[in-house]
VOMIZA-17244 format. One record per residue (C-alpha): x, z, y; residue in one letter. Coordinates in pm, 1 decimal, m for minus. Example, Ala and Ser with C-alpha at 12.3 -4.5 7.8 and 13.67 -1.06 7.14 Angstrom:
rec px = 1230.0 pz = 780.0 py = m450.0 bagu = A
rec px = 1367.0 pz = 714.0 py = m106.0 bagu = S
***
This chain:
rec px = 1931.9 pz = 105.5 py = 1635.4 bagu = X
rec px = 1910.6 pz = m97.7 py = 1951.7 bagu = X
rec px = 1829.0 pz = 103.1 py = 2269.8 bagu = X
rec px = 1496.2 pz = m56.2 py = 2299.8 bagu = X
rec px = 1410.0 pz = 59.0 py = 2018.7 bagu = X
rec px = 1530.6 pz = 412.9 py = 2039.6 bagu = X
rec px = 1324.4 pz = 406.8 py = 2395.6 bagu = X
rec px = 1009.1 pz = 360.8 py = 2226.6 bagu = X
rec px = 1087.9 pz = 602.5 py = 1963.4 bagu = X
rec px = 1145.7 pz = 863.6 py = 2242.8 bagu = X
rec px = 845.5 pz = 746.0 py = 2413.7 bagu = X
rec px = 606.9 pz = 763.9 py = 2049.6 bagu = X
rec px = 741.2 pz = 1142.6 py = 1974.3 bagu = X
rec px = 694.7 pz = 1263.8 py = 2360.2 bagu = X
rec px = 307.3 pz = 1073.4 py = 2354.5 bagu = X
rec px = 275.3 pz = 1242.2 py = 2045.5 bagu = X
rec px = 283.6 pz = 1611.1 py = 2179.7 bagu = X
rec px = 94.7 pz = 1539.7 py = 2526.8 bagu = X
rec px = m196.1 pz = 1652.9 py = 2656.5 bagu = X
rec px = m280.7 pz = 1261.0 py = 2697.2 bagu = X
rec px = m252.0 pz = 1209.2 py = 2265.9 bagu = X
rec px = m475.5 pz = 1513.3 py = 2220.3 bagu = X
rec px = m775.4 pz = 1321.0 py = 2477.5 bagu = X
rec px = m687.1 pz = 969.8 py = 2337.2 bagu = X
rec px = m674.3 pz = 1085.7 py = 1962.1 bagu = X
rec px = m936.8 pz = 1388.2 py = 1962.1 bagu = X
rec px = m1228.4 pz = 1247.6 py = 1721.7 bagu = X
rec px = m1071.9 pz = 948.3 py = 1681.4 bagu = X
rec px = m984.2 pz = 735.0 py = 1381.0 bagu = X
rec px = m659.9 pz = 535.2 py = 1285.7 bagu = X
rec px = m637.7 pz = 248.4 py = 1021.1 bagu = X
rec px = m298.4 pz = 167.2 py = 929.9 bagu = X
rec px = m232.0 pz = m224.0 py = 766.5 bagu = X
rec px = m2.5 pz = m185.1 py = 497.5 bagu = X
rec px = 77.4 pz = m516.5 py = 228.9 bagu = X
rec px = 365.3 pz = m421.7 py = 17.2 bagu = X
rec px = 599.6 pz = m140.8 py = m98.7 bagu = X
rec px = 965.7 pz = m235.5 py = m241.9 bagu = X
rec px = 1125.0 pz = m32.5 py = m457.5 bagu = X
rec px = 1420.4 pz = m99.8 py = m236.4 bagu = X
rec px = 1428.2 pz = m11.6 py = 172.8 bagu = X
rec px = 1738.7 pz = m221.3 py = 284.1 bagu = X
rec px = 1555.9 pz = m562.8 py = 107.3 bagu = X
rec px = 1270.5 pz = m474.8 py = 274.0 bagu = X
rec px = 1436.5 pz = m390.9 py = 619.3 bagu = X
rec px = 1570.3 pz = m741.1 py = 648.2 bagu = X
rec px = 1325.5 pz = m946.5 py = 921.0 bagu = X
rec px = 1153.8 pz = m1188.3 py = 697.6 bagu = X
rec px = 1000.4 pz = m898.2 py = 481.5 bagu = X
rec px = 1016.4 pz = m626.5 py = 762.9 bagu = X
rec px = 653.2 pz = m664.9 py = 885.5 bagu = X
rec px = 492.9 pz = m704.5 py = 501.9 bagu = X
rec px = 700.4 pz = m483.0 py = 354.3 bagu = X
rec px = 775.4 pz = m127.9 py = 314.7 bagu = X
rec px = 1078.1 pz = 41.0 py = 137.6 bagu = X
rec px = 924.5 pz = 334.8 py = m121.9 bagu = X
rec px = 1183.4 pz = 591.5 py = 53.7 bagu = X
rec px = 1044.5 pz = 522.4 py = 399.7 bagu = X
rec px = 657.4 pz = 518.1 py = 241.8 bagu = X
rec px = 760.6 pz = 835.7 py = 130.2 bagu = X
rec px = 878.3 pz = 967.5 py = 466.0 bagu = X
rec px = 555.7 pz = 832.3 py = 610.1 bagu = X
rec px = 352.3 pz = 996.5 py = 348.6 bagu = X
rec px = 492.2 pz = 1315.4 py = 470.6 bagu = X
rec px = 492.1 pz = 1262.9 py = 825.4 bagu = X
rec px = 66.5 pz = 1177.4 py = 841.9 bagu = X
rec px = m36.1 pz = 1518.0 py = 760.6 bagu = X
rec px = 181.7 pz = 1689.6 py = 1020.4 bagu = X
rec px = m18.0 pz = 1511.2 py = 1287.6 bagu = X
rec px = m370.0 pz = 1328.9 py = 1108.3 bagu = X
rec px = m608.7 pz = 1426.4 py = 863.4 bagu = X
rec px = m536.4 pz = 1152.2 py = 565.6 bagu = X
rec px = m900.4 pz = 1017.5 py = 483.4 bagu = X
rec px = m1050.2 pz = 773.9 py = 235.7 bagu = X
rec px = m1106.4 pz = 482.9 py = 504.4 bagu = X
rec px = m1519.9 pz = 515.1 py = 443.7 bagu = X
rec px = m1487.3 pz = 846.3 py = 568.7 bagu = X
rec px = m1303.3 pz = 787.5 py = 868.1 bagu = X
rec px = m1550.5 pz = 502.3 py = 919.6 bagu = X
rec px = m1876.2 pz = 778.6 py = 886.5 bagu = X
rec px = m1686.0 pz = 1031.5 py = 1110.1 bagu = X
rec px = m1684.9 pz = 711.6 py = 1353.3 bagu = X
rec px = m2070.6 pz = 667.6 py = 1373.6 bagu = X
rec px = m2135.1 pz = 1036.6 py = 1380.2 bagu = X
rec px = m1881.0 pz = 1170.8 py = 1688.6 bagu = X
rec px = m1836.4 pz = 1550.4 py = 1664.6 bagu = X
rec px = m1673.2 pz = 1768.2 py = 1951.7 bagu = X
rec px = m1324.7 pz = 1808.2 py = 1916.4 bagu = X
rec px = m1200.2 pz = 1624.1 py = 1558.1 bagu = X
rec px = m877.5 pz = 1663.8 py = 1469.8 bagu = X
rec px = m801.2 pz = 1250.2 py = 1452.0 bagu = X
rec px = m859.3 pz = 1119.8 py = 1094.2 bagu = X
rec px = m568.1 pz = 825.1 py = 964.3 bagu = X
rec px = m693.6 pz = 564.5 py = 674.6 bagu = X
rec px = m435.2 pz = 409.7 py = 492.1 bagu = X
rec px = m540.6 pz = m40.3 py = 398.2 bagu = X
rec px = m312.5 pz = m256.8 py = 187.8 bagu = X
rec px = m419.1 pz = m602.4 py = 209.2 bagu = X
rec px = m373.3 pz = m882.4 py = m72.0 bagu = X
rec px = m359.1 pz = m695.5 py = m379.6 bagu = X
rec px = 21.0 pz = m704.6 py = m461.8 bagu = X
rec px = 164.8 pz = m567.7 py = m805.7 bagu = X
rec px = 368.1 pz = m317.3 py = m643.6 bagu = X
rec px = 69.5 pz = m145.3 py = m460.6 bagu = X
rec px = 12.1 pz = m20.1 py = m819.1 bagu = X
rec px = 382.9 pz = m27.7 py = m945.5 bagu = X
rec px = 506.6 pz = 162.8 py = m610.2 bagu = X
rec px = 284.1 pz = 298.6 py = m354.1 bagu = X
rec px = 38.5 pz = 421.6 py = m595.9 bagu = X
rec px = 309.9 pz = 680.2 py = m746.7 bagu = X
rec px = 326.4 pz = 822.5 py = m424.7 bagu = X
rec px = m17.2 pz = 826.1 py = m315.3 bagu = X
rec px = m76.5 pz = 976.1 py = m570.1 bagu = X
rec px = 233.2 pz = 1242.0 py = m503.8 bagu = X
rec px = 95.3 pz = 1335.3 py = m167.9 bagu = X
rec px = m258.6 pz = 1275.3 py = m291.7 bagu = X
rec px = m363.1 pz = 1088.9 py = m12.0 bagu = X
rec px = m623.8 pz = 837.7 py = m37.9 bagu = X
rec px = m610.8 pz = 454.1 py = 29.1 bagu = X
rec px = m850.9 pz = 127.4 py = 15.6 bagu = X
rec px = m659.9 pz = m242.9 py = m131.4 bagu = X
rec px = m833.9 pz = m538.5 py = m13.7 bagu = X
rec px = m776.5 pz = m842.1 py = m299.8 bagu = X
rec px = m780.2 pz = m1160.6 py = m264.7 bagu = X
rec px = m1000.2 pz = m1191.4 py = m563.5 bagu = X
rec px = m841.2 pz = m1568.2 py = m710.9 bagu = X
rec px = m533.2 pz = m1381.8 py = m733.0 bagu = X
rec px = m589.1 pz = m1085.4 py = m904.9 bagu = X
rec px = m514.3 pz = m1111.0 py = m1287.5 bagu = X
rec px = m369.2 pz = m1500.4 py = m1276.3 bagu = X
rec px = m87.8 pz = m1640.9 py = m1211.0 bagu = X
rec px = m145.5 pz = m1764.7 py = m876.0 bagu = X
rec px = 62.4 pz = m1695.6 py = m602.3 bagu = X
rec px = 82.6 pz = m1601.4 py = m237.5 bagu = X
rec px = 241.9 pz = m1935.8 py = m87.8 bagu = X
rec px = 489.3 pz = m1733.3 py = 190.4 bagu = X
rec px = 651.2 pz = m1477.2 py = m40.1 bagu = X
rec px = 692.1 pz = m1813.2 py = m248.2 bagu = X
rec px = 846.8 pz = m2079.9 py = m1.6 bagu = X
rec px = 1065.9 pz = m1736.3 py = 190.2 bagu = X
rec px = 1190.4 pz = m1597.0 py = m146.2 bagu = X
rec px = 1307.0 pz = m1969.4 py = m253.0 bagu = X
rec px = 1421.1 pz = m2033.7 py = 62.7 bagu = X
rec px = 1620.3 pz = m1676.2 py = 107.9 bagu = X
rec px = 1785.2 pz = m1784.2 py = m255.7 bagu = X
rec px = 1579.6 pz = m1521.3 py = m439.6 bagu = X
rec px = 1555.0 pz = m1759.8 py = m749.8 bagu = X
rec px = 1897.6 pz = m1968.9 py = m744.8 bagu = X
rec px = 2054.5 pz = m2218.3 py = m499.1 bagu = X
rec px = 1900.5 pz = m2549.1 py = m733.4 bagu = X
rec px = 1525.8 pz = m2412.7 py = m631.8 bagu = X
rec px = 1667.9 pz = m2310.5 py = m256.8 bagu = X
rec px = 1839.7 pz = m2727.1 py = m251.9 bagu = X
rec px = 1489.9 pz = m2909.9 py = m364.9 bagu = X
rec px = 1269.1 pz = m2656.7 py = m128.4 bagu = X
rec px = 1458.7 pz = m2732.6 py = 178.5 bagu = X
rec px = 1459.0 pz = m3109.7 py = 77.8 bagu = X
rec px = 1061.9 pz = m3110.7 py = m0.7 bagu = X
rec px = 1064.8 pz = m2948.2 py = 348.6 bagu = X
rec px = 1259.3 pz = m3236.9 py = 519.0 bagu = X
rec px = 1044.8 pz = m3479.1 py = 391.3 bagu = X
rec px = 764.8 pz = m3314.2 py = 473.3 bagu = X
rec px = 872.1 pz = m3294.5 py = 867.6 bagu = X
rec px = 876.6 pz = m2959.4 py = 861.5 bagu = X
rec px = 1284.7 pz = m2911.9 py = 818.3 bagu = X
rec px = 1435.7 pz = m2518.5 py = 796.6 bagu = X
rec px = 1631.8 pz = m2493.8 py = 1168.7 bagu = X
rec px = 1994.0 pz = m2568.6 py = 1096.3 bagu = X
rec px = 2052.4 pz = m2239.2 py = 1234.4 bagu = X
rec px = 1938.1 pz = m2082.8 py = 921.1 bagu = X
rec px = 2173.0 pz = m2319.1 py = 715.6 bagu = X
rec px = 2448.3 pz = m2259.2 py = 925.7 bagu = X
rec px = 2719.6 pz = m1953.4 py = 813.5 bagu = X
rec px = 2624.9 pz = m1624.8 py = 1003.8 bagu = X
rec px = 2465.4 pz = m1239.7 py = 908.9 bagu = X
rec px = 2225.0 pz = m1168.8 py = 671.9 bagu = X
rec px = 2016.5 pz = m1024.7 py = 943.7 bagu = X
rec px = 2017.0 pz = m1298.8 py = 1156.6 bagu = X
rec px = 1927.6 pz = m1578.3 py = 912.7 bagu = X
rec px = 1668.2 pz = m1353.7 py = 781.0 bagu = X
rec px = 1554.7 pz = m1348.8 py = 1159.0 bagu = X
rec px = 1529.2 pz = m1722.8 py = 1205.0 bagu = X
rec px = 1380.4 pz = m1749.9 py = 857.1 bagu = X
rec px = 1132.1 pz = m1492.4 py = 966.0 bagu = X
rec px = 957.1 pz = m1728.9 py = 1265.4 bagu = X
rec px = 990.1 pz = m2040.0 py = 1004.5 bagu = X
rec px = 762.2 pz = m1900.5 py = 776.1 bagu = X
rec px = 551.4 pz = m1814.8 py = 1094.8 bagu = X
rec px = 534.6 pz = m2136.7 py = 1176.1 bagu = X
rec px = 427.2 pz = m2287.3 py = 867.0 bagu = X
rec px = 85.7 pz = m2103.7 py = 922.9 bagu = X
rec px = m10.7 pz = m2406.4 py = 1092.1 bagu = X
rec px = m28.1 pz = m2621.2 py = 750.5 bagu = X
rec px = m339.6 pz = m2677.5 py = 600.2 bagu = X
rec px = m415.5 pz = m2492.6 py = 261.2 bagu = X
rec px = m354.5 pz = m2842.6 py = 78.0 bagu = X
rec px = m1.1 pz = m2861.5 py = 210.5 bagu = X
rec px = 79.3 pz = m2472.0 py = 145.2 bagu = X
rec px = m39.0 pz = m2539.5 py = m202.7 bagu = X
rec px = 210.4 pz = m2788.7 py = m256.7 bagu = X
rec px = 491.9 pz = m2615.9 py = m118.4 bagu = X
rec px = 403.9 pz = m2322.5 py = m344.3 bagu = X
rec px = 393.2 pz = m2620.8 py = m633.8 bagu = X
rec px = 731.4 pz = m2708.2 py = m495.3 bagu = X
rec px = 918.4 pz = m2313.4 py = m586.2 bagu = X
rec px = 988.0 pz = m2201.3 py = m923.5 bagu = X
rec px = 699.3 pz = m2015.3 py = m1141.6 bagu = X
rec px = 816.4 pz = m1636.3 py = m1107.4 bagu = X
rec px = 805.5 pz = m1447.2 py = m1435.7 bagu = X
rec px = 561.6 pz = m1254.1 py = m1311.5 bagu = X
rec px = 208.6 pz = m1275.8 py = m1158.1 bagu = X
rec px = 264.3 pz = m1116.0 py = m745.7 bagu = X
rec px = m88.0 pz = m978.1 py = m799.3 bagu = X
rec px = m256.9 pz = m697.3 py = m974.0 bagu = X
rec px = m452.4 pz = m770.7 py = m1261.0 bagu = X
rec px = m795.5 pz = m599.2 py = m1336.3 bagu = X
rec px = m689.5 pz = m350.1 py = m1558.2 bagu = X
rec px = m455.3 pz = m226.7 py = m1295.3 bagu = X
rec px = m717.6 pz = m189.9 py = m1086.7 bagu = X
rec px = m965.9 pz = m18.8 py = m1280.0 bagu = X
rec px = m640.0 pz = 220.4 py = m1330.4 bagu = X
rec px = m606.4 pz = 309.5 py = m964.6 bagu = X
rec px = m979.2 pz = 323.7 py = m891.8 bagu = X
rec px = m995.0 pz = 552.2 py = m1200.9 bagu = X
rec px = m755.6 pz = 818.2 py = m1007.6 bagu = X
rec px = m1027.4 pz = 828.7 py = m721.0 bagu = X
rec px = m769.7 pz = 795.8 py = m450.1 bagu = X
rec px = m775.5 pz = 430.7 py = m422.4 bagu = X
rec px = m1110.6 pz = 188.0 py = m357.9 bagu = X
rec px = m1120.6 pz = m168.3 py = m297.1 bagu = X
rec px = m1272.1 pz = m399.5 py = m95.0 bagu = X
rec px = m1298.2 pz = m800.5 py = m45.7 bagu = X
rec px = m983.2 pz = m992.0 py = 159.6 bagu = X
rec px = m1146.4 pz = m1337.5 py = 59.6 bagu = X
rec px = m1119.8 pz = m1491.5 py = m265.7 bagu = X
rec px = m815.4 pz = m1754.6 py = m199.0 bagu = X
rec px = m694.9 pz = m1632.3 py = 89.3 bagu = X
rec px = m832.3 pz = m1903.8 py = 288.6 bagu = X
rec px = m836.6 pz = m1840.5 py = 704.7 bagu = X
rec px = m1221.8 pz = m1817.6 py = 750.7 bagu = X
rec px = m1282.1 pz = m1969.0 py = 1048.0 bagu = X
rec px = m1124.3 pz = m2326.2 py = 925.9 bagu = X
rec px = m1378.6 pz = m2339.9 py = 688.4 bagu = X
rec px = m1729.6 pz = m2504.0 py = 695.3 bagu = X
rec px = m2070.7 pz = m2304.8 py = 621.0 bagu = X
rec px = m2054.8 pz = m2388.3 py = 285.4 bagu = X
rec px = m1697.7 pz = m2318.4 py = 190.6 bagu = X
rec px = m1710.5 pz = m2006.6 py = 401.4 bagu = X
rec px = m2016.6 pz = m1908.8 py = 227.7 bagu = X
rec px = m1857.9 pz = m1984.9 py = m93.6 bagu = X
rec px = m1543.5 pz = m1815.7 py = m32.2 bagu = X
rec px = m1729.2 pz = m1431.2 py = 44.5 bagu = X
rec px = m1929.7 pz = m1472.8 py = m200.8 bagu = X
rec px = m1700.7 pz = m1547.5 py = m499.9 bagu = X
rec px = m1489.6 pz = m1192.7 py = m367.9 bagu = X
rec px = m1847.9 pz = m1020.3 py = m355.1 bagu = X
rec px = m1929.7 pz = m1128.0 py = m676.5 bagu = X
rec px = m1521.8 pz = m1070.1 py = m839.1 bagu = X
rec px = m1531.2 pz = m701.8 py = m714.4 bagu = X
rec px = m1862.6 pz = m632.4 py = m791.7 bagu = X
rec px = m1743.6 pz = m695.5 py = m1192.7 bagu = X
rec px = m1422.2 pz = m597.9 py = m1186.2 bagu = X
rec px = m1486.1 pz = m261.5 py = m956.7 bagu = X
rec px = m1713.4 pz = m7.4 py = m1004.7 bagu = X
rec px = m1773.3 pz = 129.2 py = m654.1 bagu = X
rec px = m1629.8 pz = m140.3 py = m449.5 bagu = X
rec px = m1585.9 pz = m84.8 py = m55.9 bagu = X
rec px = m1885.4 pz = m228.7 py = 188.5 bagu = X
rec px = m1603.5 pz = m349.7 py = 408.1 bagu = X
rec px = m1442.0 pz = m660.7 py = 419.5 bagu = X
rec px = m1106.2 pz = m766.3 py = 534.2 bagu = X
rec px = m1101.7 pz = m1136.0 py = 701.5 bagu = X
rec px = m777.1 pz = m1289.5 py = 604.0 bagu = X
rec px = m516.5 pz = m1338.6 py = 856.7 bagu = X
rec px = m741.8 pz = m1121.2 py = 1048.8 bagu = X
rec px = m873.3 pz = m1436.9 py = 1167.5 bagu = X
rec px = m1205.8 pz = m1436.6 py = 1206.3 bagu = X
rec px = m1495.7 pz = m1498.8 py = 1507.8 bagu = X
rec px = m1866.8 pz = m1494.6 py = 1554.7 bagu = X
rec px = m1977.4 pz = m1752.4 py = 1281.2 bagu = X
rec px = m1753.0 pz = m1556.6 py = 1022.6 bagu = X
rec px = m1864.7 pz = m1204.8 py = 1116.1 bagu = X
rec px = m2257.2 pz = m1346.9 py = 1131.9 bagu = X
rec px = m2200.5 pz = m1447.0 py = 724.3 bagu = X
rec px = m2020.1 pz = m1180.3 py = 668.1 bagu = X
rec px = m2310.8 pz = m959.2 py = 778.7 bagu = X
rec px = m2596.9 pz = m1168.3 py = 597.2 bagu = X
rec px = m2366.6 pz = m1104.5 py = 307.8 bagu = X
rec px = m2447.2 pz = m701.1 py = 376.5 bagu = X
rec px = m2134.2 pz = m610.8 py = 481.9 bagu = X
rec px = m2185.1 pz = m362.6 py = 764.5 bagu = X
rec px = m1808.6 pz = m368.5 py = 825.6 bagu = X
rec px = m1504.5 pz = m538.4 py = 839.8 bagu = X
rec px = m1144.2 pz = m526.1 py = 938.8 bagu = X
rec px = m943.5 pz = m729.9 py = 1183.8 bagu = X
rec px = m603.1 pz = m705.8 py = 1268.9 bagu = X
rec px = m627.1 pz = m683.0 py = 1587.2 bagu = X
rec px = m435.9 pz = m375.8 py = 1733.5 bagu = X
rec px = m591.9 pz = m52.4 py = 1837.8 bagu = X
rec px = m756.8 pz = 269.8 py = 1705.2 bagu = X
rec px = m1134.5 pz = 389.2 py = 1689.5 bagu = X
rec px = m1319.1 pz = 510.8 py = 1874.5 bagu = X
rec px = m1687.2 pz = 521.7 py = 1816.2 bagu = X
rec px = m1778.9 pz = 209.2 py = 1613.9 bagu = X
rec px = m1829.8 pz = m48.0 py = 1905.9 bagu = X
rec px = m1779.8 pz = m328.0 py = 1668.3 bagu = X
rec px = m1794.1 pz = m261.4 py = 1358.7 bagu = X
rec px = m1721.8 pz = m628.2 py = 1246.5 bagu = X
rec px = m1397.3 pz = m675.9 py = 1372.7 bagu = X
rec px = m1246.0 pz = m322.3 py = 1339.0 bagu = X
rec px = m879.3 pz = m243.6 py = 1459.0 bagu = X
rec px = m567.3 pz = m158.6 py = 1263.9 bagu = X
rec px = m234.0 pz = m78.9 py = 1332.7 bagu = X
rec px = 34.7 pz = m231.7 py = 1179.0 bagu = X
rec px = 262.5 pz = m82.6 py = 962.8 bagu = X
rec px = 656.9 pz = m227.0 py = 891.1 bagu = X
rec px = 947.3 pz = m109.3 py = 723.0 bagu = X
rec px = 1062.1 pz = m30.5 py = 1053.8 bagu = X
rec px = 799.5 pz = 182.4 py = 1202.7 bagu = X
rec px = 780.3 pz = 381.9 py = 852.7 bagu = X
rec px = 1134.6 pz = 449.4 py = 861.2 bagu = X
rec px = 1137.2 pz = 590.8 py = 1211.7 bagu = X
rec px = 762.2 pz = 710.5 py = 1259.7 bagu = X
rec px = 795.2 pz = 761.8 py = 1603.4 bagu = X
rec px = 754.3 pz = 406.4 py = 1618.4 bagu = X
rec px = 449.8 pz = 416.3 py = 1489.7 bagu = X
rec px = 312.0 pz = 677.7 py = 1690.9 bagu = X
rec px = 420.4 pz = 433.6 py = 2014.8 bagu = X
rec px = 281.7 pz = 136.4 py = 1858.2 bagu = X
rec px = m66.7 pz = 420.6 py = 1861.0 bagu = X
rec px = 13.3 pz = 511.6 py = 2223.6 bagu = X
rec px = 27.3 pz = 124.4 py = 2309.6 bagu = X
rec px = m331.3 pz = 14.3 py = 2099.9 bagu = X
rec px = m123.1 pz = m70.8 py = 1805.3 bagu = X
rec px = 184.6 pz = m296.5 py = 1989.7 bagu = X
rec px = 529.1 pz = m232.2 py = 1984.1 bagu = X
***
């Protein structure tokens, strides 16, 4: 592990038993942003998955550590035990997946449920129970040579023509790591695409054998256990603010309306894709009766101050594997 990195581990595990952590964390409330749990740590380690993914044997660990130093809470009850403040709380930890991946239920849900500690999924509504699929674990998993070298040639070609070529430092012979590295801020970078263009890049990588979402039965499954609820992360995954009053109406209200059928106590809290969001989106959101909703902007709780663009802190297959890191990315409102 580089030195920086064992630094801030130091630094999370000495914040962790000071008298500063037991003022900044007394009554307070952590919600962690998980997306996806690998069977498998070392693919998930490697840069390009590292921030979305999580290796089960390090979710384990994690699963483990929480208890030694939070109370693990449903997330509504962390949220209640926000807008009533008592004395001295020991500081309550949430647990959020966003997207609605298959291996929430085909992974992390065998150890939630092992620990028995509770969690809230936020789908993307289109997604769950078709065959429709995220666009970046699409375009990265063709371009990392997941599904052959012919799909990995014509991606990188559609690319070129597109103007958006892969960095010939990614083509060129080096370490896994570091390719995975420079394919890591690509994929960043493609962000900038509009949805039409993302769609056809998707179009452009082979059809998976199967779906990258749950499907409703799944669902029902895990809501059935009463450890896991669910809540709205926009129907297509479309960044909120882009869209216009109609679309963005549109969008909230198709998830509303998907999780009210498929769900039978669905979550009053909705998660804005991206965590992009500002005051137009939270306004509908609101007139939509959500009284909450989750950003991903970095920080913990304290008191609900805005309730409409609630903090999180990330969660990687790094931090998991060495929770000290986590505990400095608390210390530091979430960044490390």
């Amino acid at each position: 592990m580089p030195i920086k990195m064992r630094i801030k581990q130091a630094g999370g595990w000495l914040y962790l038993h000071s008298p500063r952590a037991r003022d900044d964390l007394r009554g307070a409330g952590v919600i962690l942003m998980l997306h996806r749990v690998l069977a498998d740590d070392a693919s998930a380690a490697l840069p390009h998955r590292n921030e979305l993914c999580v290796g089960a044997t390090a979710f384990d660990g994690l699963l483990r550590w929480l208890p030694r130093h939070f109370e693990c809470v449903g997330l509504m009850e962390l949220l209640e035990s926000q807008a009533t403040p008592r004395g001295s709380q020991r500081p309550k930890v949430a647990l959020t997946f966003d997207d609605g991946w298959r291996d929430n239920a085909s992974q992390a849900f065998a150890l939630l449920h092992k620990h028995q500690v509770p969690a809230s999924i936020f789908l993307s509504t289109d997604y769950i129970g078709s065959r429709q699929r995220f666009w970046w674990e699409s375009v990265g998993e063709t371009l990392w040579g997941s599904h052959g070298e012919p799909a990995r040639l014509s991606l990188l070609e559609h690319l070129r023509k597109l103007g958006r070529p892969v960095p010939a430092a990614y083509l060129l012979p080096g370490s896994e790591y570091r390719r995975s590295q420079v394919l890591a801020h690509y994929l960043q970078s493609l962000k900038g695409l509009d949805a039409q263009a993302l769609h056809q890049l998707t179009d452009a990588c082979p059809a998976e054998s199967l779906p990258q979402a749950m499907d409703w039965r799944q669902v029902r499954q895990l809501e059935d256990s009463g450890l896991v609820r669910f809540g709205p992360h926009g129907a297509s995954h479309a960044l909120l603010p882009g869209l216009d009053d109609q679309r963005l109406d549109e969008e909230v209200q198709r998830s509303h309306a998907a999780l009210q059928q498929g769900c039978r106590r669905p979550l009053p809290v909705y998660c804005y894709p991206n965590g992009d969001h500002d005051p137009r989106v939270r306004a509908r959101v609101a007139a939509h009766h959500y009284p909450y909703a989750l950003s991903t902007r970095p920080g913990i709780c304290r008191g609900l101050q805005d309730p409409l663009a609630l903090p999180r802190v990330g969660v990687s297959q790094r931090s998991a594997s060495h929770p000290s890191l986590l505990a400095w990315r608390i210390a530091r409102g979430g960044r490390a």
